[in-house]
N, C-alpha and C positions, 0 to 999 in steps of 0.2 A: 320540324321545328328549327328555326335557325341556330345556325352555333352558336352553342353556350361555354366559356371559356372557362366559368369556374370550375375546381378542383372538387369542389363537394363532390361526393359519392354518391344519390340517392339508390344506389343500389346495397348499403348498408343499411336501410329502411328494411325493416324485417318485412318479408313478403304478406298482404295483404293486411297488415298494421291498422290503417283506419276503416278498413272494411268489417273489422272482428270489434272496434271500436264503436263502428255506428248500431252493428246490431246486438251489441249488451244493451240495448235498451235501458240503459238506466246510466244517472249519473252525470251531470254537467256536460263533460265532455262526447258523449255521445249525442244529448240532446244538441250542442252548439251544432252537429254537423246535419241533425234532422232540420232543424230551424235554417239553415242557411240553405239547402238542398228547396225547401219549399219555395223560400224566397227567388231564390235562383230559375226557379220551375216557372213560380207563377208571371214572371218577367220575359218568359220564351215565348213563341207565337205559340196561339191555341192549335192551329194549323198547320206547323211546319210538317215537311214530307222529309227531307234529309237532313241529320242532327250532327255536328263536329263536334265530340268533346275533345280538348286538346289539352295533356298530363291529366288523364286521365283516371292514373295510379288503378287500384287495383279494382275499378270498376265500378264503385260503390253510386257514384253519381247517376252515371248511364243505367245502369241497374235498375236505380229508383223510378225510372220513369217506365209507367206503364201505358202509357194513352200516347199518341200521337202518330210519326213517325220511325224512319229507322235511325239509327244512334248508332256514330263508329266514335270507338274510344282509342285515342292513339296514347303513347307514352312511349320515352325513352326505355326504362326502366324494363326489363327483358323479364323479371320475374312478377313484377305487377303484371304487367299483360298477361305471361300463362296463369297468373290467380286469375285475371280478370276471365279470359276465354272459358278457363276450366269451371266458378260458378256461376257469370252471365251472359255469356253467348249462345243466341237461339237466333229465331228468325228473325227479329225485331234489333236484336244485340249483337252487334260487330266487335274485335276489339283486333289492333295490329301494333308491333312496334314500328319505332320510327330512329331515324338516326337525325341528328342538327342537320339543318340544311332544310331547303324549300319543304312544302307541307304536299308529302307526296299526292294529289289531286287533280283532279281538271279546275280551268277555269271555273268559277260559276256552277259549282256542283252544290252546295249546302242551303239549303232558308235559313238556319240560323247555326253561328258557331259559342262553346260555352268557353272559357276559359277561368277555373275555380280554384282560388287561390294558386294564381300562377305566377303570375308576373312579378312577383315581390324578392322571386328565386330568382332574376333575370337580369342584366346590365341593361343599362338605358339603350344602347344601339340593339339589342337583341329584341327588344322591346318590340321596338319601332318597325324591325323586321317582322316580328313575327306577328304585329298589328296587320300588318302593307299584305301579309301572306292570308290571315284573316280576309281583308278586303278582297283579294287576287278572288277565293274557293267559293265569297258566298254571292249567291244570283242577286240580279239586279231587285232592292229590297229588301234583301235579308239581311236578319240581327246581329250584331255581337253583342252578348253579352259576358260580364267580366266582373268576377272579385277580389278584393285584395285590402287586407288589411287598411285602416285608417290611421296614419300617424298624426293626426289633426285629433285626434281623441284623446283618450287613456290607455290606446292600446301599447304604449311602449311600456307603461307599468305593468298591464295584463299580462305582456310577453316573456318580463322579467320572472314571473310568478311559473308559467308555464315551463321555463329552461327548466327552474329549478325541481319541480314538482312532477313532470310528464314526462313518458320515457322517451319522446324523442323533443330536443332542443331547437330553437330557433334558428339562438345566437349564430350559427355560422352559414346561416340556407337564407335568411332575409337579409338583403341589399340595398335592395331599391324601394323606397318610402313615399307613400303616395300619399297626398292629398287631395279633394275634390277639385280643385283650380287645376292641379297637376296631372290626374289621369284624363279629366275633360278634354283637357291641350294635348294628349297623348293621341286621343280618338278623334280630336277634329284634324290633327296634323297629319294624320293616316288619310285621312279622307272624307270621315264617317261622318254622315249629317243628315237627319238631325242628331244628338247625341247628350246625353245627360247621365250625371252622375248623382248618386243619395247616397243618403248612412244608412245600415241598419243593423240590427244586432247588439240589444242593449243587455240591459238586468236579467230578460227573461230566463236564457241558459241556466240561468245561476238560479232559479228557483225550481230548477228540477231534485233539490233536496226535498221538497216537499211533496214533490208527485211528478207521472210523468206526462199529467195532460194540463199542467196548470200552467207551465211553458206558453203553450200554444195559446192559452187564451189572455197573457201579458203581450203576447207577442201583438197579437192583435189591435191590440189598445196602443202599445209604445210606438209601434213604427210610425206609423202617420209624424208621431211627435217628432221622432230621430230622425228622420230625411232632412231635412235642413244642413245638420253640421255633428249630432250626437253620437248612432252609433261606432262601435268597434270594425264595424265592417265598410267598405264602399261598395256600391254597383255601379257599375258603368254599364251604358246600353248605348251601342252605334249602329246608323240605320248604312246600308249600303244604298247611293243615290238612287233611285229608278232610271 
């Protein structure tokens, strides 16, 4: 990953934090990261053979996927990676640390690269780098795809509610504030084309006080609606030229 100049810590991130998170199965916050994991999934190639996740934190991502390809999960983070190795690494599931700086790989090794909620921890030239490094690993075709917060939404009130309320905070890890106009120009300036951004991630999360399958089935109904401009989340998807 290219150097990252800021001073945060994430190694004060308690070791595997949103992985113990995703699987309480219950509770807003855990469903917010089943609901995005899907979404994220079902925007990958049906077909890819080699998978980059990059900050892949303690695995939970990589983990999730069972059908495809193989999946390396990199991460700065020294103790994320050994949670990560130590509950998902098999034959399918890679995981390695990494230091700032080019994305250790060959050319043209990956069909598709993830990057899940990452880039909002990053400076604009870091960005841009670690887009350009994106572009360098995946073969001529393959995807990027990328999410990050929506500050074209409500998420700057959501975010407010989150410091206060969840044990780990925003305020000092989000920088860089994206909007649909602004991540799209992020990925066509790298390269990527063709390339499209949507929202997603609305009310659903939030009705997992009621159940925890009744999420899924708002979700199904709302997105279509929230790709335009509504939800809390962006995806961006960049194709590498052929």
């Amino acid at each position: 990953m290219p150097a990252n100049p800021l001073e945060y810590d994430y190694d004060t991130i308690e070791e595997g934090y949103y992985d113990r998170v995703y699987h309480r199965r219950k509770g807003i916050q855990s469903k917010w990261h089943h609901l995005k994991f899907k979404h994220v999934t079902r925007a990958m190639p049906a077909n890819y053979e080699q998978h980059l996740d990059v900050a892949c934190g303690p695995g939970t991502f990589a983990g999730s996927l069972t059908s495809g390809g193989h999946t390396v999960g990199v991460d700065i983070a020294e103790a994320q990676i050994a949670y990560a190795q130590a509950r998902y690494a098999d034959a399918t599931h890679s995981f390695q640390q990494i230091t700032p700086g080019n994305l250790p790989f060959d050319d043209e090794t990956f069909d598709v690269v993830t990057m899940v909620e990452l880039i909002e921890h990053l400076e604009v030239e870091v960005i841009r780098s670690l887009f350009a490094e994106a572009l360098r690993v995946l073969k001529p075709g393959g995807k990027l795809v990328v999410t990050t917060p929506n500050y074209a939404s409500l998420w700057p009130i959501l975010e407010k509610f989150v410091n206060r309320l969840s044990e780990v905070s925003y305020e000092d890890q989000h920088i860089t504030f994206f909007h649909r106009t602004m991540l799209r120009n992020f990925l066509s300036d790298a390269g990527f084309a063709p390339c499209r951004v949507s929202t997603f991630q609305g009310a659903a999360p939030f009705t997992a006080v009621l159940g925890w399958a009744i999420p899924d089935a708002i979700q199904r109904l709302e997105n279509p609606l929230l790709i335009p401009f509504g939800g809390f989340l962006l995806l961006g998807e960049g194709y590498k030229p052929s």
